[in-house]
PyMOL Python script that loads the backbone (N, CA, C, O; Angstrom):
from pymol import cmd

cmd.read_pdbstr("""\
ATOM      1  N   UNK A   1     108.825-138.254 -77.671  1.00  0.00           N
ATOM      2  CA  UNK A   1     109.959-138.147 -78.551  1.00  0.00           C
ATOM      3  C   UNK A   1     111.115-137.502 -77.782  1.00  0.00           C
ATOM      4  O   UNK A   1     110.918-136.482 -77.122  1.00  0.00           O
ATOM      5  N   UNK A   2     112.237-138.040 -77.852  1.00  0.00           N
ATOM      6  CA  UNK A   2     113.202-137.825 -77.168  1.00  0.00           C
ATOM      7  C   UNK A   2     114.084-136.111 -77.886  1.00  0.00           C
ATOM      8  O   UNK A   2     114.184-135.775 -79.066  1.00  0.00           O
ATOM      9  N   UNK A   3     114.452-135.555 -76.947  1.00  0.00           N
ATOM     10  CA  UNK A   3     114.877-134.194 -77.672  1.00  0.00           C
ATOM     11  C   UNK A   3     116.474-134.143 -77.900  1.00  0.00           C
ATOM     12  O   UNK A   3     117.179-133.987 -76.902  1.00  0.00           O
ATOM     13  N   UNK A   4     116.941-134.242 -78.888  1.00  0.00           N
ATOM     14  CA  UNK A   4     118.698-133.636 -79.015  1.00  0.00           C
ATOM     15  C   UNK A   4     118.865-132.740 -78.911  1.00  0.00           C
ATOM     16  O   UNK A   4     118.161-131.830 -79.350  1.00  0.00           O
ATOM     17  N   UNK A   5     120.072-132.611 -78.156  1.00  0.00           N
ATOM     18  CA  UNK A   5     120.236-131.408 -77.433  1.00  0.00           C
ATOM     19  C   UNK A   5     122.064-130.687 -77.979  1.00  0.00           C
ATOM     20  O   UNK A   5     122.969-131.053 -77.228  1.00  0.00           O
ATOM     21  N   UNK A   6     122.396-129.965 -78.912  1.00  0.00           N
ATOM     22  CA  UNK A   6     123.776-129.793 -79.409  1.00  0.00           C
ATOM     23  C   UNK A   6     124.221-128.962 -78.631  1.00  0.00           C
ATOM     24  O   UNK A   6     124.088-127.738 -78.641  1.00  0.00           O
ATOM     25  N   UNK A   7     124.956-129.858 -77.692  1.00  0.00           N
ATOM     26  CA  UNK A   7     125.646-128.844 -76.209  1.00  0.00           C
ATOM     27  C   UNK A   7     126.753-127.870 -77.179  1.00  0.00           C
ATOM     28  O   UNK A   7     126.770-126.690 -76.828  1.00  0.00           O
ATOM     29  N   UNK A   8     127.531-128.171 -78.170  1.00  0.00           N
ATOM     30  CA  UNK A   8     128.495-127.275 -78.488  1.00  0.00           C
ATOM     31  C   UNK A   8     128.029-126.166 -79.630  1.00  0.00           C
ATOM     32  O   UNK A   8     128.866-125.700 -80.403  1.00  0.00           O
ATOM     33  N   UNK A   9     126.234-125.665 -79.696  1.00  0.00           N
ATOM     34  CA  UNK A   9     126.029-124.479 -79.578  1.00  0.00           C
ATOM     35  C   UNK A   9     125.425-124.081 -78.812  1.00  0.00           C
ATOM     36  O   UNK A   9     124.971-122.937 -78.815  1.00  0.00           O
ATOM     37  N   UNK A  10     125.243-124.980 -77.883  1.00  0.00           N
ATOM     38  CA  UNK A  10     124.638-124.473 -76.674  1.00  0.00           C
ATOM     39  C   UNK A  10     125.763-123.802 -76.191  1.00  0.00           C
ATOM     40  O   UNK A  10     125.598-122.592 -76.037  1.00  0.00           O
ATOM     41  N   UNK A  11     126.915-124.274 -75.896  1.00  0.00           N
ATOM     42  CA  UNK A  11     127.632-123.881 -74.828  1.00  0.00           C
ATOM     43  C   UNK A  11     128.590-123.301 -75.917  1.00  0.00           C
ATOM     44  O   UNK A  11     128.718-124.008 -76.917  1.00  0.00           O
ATOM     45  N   UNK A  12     129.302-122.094 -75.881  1.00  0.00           N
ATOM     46  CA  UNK A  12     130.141-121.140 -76.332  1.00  0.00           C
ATOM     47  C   UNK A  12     131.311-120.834 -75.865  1.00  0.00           C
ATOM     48  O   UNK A  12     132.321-120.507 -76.489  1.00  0.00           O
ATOM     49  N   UNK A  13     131.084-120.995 -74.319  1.00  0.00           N
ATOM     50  CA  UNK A  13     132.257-120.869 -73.623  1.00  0.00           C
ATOM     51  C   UNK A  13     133.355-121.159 -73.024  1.00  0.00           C
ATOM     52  O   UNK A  13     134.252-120.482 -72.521  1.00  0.00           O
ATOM     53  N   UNK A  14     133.101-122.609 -73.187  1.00  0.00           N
ATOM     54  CA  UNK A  14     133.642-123.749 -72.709  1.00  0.00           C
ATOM     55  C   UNK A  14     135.575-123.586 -72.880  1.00  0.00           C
ATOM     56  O   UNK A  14     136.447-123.658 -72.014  1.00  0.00           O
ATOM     57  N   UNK A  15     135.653-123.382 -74.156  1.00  0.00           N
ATOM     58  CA  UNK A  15     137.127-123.164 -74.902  1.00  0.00           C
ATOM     59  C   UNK A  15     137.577-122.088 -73.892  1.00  0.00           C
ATOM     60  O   UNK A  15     138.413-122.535 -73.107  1.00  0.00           O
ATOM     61  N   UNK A  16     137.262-120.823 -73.698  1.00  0.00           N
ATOM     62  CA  UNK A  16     137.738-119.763 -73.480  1.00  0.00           C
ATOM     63  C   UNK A  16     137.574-119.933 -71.775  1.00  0.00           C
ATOM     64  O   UNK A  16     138.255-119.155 -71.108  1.00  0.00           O
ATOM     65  N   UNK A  17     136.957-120.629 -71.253  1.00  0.00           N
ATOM     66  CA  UNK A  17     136.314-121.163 -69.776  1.00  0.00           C
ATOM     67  C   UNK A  17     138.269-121.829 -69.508  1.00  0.00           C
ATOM     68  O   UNK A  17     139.199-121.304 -68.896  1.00  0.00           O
ATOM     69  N   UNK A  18     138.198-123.001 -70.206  1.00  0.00           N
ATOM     70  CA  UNK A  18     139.580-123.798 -70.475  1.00  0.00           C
ATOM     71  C   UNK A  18     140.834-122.605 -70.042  1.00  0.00           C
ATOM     72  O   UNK A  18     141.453-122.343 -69.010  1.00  0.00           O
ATOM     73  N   UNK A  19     140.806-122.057 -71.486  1.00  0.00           N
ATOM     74  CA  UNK A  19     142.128-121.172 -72.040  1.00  0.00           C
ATOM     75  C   UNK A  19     142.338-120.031 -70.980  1.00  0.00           C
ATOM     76  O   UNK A  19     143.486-119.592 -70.920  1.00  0.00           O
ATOM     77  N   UNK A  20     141.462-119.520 -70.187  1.00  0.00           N
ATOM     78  CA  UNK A  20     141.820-118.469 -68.945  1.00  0.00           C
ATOM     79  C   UNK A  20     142.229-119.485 -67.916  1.00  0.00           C
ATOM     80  O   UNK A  20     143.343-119.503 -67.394  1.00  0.00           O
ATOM     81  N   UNK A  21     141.516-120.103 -67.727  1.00  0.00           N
ATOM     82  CA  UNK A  21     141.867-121.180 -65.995  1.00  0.00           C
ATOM     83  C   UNK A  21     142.665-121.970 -66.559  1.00  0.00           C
ATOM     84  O   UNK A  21     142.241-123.124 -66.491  1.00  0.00           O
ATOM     85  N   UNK A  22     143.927-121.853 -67.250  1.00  0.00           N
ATOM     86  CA  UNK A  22     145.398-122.717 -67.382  1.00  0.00           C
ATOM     87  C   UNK A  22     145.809-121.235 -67.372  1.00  0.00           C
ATOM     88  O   UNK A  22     146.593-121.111 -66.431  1.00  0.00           O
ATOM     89  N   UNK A  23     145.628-120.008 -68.017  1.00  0.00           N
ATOM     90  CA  UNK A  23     146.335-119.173 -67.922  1.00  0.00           C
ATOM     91  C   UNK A  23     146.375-118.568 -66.737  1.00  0.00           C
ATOM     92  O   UNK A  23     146.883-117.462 -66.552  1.00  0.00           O
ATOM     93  N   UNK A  24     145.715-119.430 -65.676  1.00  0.00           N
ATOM     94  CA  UNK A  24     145.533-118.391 -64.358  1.00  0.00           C
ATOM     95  C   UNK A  24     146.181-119.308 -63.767  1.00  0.00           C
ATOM     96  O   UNK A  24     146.570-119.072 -62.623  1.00  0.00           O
ATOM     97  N   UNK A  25     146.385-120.207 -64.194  1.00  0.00           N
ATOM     98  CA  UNK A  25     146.928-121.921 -63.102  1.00  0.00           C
ATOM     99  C   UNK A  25     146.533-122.543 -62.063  1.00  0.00           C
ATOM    100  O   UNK A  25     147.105-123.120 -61.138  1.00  0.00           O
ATOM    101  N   UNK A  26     144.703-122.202 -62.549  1.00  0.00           N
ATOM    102  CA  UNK A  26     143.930-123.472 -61.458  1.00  0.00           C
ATOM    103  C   UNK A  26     143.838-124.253 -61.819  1.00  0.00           C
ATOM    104  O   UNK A  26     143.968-124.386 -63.036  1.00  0.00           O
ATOM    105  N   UNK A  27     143.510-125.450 -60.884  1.00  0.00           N
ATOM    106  CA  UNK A  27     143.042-126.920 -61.870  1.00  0.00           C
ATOM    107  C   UNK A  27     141.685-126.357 -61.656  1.00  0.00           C
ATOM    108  O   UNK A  27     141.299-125.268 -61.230  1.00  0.00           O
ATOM    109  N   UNK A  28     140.892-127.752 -62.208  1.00  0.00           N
ATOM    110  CA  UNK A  28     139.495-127.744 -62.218  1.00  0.00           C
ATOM    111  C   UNK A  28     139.094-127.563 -61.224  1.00  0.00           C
ATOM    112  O   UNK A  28     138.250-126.681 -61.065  1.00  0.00           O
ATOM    113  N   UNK A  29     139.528-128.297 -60.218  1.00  0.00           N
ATOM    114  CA  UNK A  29     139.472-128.341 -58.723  1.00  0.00           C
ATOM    115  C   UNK A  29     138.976-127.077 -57.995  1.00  0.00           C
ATOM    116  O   UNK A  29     137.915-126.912 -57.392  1.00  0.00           O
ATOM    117  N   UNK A  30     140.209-126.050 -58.237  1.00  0.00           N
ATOM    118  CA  UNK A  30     140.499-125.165 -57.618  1.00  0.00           C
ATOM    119  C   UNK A  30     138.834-124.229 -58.362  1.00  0.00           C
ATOM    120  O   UNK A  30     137.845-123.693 -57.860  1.00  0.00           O
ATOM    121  N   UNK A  31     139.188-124.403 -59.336  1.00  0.00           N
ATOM    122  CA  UNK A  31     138.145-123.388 -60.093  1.00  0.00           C
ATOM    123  C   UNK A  31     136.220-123.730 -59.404  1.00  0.00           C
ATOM    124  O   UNK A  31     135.320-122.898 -59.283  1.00  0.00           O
ATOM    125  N   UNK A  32     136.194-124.896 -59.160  1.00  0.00           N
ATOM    126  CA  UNK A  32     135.134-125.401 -58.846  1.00  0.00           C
ATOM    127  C   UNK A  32     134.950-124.790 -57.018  1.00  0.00           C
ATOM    128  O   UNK A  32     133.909-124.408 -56.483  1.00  0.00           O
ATOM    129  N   UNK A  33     136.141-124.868 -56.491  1.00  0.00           N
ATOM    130  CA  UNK A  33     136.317-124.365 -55.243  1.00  0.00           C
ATOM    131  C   UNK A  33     136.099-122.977 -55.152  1.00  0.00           C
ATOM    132  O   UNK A  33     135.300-122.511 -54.340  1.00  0.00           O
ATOM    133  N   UNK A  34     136.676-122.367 -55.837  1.00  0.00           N
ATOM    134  CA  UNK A  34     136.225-120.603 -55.922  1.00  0.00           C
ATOM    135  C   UNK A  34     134.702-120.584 -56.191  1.00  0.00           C
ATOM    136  O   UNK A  34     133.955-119.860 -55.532  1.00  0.00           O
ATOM    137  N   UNK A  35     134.351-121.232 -56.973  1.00  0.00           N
ATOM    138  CA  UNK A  35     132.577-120.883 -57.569  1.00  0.00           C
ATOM    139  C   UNK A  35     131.619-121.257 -55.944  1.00  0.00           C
ATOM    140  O   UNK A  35     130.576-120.688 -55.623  1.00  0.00           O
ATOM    141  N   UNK A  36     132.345-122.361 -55.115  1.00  0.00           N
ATOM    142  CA  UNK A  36     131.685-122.140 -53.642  1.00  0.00           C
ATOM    143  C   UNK A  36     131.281-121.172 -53.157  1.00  0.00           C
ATOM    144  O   UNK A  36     130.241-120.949 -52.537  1.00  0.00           O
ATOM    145  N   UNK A  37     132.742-120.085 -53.642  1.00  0.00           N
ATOM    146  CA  UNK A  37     132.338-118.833 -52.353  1.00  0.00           C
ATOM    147  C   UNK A  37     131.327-117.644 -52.942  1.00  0.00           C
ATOM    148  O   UNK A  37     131.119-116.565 -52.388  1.00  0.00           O
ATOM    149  N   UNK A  38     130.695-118.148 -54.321  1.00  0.00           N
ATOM    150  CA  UNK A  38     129.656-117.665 -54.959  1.00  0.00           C
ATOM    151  C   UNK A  38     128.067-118.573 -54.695  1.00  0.00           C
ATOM    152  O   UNK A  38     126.936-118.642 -55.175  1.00  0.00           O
ATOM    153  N   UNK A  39     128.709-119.028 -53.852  1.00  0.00           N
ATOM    154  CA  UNK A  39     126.969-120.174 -53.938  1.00  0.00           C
ATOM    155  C   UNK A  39     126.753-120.903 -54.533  1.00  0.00           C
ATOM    156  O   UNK A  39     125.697-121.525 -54.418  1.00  0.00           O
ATOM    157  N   UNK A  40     127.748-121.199 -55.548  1.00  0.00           N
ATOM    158  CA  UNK A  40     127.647-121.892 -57.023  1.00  0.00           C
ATOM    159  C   UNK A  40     128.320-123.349 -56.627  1.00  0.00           C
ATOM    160  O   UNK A  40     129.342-123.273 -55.946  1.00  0.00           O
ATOM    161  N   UNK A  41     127.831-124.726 -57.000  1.00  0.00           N
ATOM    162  CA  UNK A  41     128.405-126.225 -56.425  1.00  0.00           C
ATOM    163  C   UNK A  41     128.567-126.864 -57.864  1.00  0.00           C
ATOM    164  O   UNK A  41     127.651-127.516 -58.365  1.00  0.00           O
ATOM    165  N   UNK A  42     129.692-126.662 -58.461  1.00  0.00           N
ATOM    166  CA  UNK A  42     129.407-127.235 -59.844  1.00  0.00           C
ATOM    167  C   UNK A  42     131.045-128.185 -59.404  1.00  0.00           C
ATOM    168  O   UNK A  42     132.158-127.736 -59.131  1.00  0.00           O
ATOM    169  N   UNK A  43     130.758-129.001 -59.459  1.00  0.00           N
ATOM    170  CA  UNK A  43     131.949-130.457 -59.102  1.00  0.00           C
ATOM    171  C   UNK A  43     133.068-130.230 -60.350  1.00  0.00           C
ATOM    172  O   UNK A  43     132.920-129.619 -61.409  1.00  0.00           O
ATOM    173  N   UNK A  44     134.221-130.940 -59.832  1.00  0.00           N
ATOM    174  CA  UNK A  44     134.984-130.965 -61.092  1.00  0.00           C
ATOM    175  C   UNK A  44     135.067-131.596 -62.245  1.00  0.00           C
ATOM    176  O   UNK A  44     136.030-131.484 -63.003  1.00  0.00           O
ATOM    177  N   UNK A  45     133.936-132.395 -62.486  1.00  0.00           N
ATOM    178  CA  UNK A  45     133.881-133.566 -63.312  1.00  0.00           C
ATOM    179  C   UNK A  45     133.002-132.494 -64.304  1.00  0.00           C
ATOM    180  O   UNK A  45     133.270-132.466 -65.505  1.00  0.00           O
ATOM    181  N   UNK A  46     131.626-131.354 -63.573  1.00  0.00           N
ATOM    182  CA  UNK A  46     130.960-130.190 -64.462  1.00  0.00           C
ATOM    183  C   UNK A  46     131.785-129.379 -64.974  1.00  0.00           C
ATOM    184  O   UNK A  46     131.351-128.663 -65.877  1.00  0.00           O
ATOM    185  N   UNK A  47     132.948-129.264 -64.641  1.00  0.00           N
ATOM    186  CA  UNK A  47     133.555-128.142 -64.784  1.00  0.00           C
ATOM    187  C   UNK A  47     134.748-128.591 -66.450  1.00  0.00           C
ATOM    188  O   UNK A  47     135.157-127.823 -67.321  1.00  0.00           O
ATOM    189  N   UNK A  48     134.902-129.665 -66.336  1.00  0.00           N
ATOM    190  CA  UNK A  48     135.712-130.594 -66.951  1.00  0.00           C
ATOM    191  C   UNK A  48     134.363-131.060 -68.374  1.00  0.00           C
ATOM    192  O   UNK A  48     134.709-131.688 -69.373  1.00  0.00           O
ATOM    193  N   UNK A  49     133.334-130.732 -68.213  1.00  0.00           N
ATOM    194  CA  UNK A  49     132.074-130.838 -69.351  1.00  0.00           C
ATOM    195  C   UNK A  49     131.931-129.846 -69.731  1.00  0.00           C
ATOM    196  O   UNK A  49     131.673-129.930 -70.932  1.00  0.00           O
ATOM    197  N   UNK A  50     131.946-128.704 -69.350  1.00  0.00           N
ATOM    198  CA  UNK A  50     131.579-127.097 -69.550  1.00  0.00           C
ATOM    199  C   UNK A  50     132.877-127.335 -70.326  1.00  0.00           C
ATOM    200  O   UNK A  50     132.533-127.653 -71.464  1.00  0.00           O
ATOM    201  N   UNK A  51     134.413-127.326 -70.214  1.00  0.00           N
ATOM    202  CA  UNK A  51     135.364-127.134 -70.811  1.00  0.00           C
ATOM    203  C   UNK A  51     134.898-127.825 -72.146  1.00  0.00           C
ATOM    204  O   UNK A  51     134.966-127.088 -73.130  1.00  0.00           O
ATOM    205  N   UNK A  52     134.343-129.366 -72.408  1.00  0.00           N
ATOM    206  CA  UNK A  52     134.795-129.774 -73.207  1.00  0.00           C
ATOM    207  C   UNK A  52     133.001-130.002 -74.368  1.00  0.00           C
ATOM    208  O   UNK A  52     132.737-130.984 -75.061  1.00  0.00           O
ATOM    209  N   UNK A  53     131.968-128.518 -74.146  1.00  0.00           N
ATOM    210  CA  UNK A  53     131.068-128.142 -73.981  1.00  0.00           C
ATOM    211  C   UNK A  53     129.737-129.594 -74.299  1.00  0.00           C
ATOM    212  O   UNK A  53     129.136-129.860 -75.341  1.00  0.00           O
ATOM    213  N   UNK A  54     129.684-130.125 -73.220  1.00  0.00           N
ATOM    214  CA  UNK A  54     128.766-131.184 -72.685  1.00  0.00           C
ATOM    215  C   UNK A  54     128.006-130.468 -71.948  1.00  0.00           C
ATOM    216  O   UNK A  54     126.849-130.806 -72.198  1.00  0.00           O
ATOM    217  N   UNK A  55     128.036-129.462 -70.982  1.00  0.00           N
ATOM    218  CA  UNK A  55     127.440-128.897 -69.920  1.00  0.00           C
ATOM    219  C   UNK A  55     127.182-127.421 -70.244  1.00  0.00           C
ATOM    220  O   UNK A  55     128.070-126.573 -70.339  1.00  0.00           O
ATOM    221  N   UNK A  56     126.025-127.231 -70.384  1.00  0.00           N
ATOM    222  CA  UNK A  56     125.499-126.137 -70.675  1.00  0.00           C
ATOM    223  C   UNK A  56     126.031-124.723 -69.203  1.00  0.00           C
ATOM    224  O   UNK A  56     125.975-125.096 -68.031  1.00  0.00           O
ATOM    225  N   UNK A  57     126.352-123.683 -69.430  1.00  0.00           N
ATOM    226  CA  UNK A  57     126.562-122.702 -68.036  1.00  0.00           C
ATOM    227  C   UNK A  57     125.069-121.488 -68.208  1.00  0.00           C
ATOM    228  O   UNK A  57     124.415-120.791 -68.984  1.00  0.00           O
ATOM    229  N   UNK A  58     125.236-121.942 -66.833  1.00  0.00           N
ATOM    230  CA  UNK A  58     123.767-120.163 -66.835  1.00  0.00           C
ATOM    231  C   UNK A  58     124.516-119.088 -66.613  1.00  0.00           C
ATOM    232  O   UNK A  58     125.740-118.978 -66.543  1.00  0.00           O
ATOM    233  N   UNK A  59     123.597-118.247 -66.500  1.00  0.00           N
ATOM    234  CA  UNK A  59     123.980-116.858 -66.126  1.00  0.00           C
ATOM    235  C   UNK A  59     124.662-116.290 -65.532  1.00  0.00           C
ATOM    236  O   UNK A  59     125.541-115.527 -65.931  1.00  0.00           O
ATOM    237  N   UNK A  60     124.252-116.682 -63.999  1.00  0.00           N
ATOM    238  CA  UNK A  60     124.867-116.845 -62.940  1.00  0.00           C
ATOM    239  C   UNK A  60     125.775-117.290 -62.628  1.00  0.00           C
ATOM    240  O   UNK A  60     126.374-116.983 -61.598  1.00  0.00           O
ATOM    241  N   UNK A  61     126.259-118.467 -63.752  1.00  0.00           N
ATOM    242  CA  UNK A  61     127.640-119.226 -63.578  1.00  0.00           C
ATOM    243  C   UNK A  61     128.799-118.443 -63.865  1.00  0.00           C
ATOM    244  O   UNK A  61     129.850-118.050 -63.357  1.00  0.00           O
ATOM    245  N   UNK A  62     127.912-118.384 -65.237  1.00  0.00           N
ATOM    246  CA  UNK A  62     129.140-117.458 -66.175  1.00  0.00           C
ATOM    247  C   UNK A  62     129.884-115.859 -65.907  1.00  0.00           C
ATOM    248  O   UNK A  62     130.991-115.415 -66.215  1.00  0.00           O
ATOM    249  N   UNK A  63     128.287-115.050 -64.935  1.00  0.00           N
ATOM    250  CA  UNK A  63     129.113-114.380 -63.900  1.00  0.00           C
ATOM    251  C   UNK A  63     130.556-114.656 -62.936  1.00  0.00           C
ATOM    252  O   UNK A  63     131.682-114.158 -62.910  1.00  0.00           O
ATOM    253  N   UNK A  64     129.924-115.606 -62.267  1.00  0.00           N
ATOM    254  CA  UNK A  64     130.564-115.923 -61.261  1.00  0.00           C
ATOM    255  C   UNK A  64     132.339-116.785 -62.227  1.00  0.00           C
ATOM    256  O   UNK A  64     133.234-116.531 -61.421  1.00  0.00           O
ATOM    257  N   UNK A  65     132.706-117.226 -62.919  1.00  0.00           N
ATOM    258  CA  UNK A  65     133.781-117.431 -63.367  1.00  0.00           C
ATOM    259  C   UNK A  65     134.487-116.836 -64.285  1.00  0.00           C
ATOM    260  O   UNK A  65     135.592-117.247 -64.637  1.00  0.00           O
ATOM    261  N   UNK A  66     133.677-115.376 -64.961  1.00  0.00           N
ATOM    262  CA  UNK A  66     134.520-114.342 -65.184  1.00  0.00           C
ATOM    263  C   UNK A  66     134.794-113.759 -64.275  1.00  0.00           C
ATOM    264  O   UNK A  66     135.998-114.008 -64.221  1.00  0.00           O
ATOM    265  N   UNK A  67     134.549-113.008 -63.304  1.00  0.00           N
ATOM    266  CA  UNK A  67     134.738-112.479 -62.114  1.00  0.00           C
ATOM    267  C   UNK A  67     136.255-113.193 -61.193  1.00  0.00           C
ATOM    268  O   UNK A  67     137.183-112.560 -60.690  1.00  0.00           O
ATOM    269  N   UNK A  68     136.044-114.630 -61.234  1.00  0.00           N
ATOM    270  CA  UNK A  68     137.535-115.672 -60.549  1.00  0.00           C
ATOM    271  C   UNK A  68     138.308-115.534 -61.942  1.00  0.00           C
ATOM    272  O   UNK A  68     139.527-115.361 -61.921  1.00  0.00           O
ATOM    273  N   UNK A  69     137.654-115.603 -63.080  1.00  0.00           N
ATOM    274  CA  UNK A  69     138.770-115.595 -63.984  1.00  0.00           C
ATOM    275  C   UNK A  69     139.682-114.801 -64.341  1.00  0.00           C
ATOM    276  O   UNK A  69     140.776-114.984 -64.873  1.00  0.00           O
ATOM    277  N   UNK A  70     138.782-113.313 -63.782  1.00  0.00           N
ATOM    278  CA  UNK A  70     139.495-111.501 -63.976  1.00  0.00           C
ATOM    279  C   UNK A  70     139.341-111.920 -65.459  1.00  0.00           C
ATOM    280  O   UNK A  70     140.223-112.619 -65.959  1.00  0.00           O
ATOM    281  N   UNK A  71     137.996-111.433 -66.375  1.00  0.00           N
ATOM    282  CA  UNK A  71     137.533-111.350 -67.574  1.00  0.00           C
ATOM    283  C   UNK A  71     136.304-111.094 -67.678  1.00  0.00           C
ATOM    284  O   UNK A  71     135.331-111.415 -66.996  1.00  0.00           O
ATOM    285  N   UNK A  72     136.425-110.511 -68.555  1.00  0.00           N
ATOM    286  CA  UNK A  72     134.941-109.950 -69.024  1.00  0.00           C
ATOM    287  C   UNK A  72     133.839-111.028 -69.184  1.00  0.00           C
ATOM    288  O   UNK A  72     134.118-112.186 -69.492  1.00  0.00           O
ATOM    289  N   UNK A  73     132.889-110.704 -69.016  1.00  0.00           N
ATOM    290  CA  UNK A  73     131.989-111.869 -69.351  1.00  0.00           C
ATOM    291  C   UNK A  73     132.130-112.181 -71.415  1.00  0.00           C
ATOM    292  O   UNK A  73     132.242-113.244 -72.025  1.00  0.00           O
ATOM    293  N   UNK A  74     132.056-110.760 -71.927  1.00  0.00           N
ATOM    294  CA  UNK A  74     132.698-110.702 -73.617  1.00  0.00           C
ATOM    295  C   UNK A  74     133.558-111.549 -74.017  1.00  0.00           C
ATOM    296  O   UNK A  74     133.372-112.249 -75.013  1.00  0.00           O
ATOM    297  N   UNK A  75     134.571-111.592 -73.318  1.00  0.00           N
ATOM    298  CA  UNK A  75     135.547-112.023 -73.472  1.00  0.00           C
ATOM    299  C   UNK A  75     135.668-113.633 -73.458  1.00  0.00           C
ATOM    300  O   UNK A  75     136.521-114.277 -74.068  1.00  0.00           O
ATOM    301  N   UNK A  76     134.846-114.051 -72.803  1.00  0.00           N
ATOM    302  CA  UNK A  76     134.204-115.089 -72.342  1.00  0.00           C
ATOM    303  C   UNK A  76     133.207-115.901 -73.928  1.00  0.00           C
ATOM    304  O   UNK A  76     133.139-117.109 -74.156  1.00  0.00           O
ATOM    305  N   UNK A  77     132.763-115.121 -74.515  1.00  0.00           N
ATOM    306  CA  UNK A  77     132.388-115.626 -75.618  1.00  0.00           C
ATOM    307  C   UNK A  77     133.026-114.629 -77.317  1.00  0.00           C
ATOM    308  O   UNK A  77     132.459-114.227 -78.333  1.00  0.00           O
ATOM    309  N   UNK A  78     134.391-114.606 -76.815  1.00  0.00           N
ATOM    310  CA  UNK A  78     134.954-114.321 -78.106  1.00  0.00           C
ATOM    311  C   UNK A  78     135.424-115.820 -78.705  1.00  0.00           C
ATOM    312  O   UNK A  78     135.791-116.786 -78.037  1.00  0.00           O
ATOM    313  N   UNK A  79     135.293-115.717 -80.280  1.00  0.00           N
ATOM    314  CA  UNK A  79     136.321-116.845 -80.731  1.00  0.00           C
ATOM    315  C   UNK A  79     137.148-117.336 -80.236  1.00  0.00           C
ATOM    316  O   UNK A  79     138.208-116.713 -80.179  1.00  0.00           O
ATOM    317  N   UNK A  80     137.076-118.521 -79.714  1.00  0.00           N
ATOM    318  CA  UNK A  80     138.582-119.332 -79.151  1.00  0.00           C
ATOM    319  C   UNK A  80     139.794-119.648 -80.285  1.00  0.00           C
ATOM    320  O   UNK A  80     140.824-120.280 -80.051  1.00  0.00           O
ATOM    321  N   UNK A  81     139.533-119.242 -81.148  1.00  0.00           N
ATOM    322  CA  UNK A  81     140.952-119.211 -81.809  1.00  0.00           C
ATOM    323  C   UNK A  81     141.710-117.918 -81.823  1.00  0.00           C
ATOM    324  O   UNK A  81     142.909-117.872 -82.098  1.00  0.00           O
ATOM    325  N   UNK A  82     140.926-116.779 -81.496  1.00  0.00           N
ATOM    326  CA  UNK A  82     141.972-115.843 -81.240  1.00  0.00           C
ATOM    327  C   UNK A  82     142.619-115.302 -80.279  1.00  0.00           C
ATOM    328  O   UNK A  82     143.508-114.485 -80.517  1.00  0.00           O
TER     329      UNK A  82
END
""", "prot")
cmd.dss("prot")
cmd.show_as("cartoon", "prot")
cmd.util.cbc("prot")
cmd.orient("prot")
């Protein structure tokens, strides 16, 4: 039996992932390029799924792009409408 999988409660962060990296003025690109110098290889096409929450983030991710984002990891899963 095949399993469904609801990436947009899986993934929480995606909005607020978005709403910092335009407020910082990377593209995807760039953002995917910084997560290199963490060890982290997530392409821009993942990064562009995580935004639009298709792509689930681990732990480790979500470290690593609050840290480039200058944000809390909290902050990271507050309401995107506020």
């Amino acid at each position: 039996m095949a399993r469904i999988i609801d990436y947009e409660t899986q993934n929480v962060v995606g909005e607020k992932v978005r709403k910092y990296r335009i407020e910082r003025k990377l593209s995807q690109r760039e953002l995917s390029e910084k997560l290199e110098m963490y060890a982290i290889y997530i392409c821009r096409g993942s990064i562009s799924r995580i935004e639009s929450h298709e792509r689930t983030v681990t732990d480790f991710e979500l470290k690593a792009m609050a840290e480039i984002l200058k944000v809390s990891i909290e902050e990271l899963f507050e309401d995107p409408s506020d």
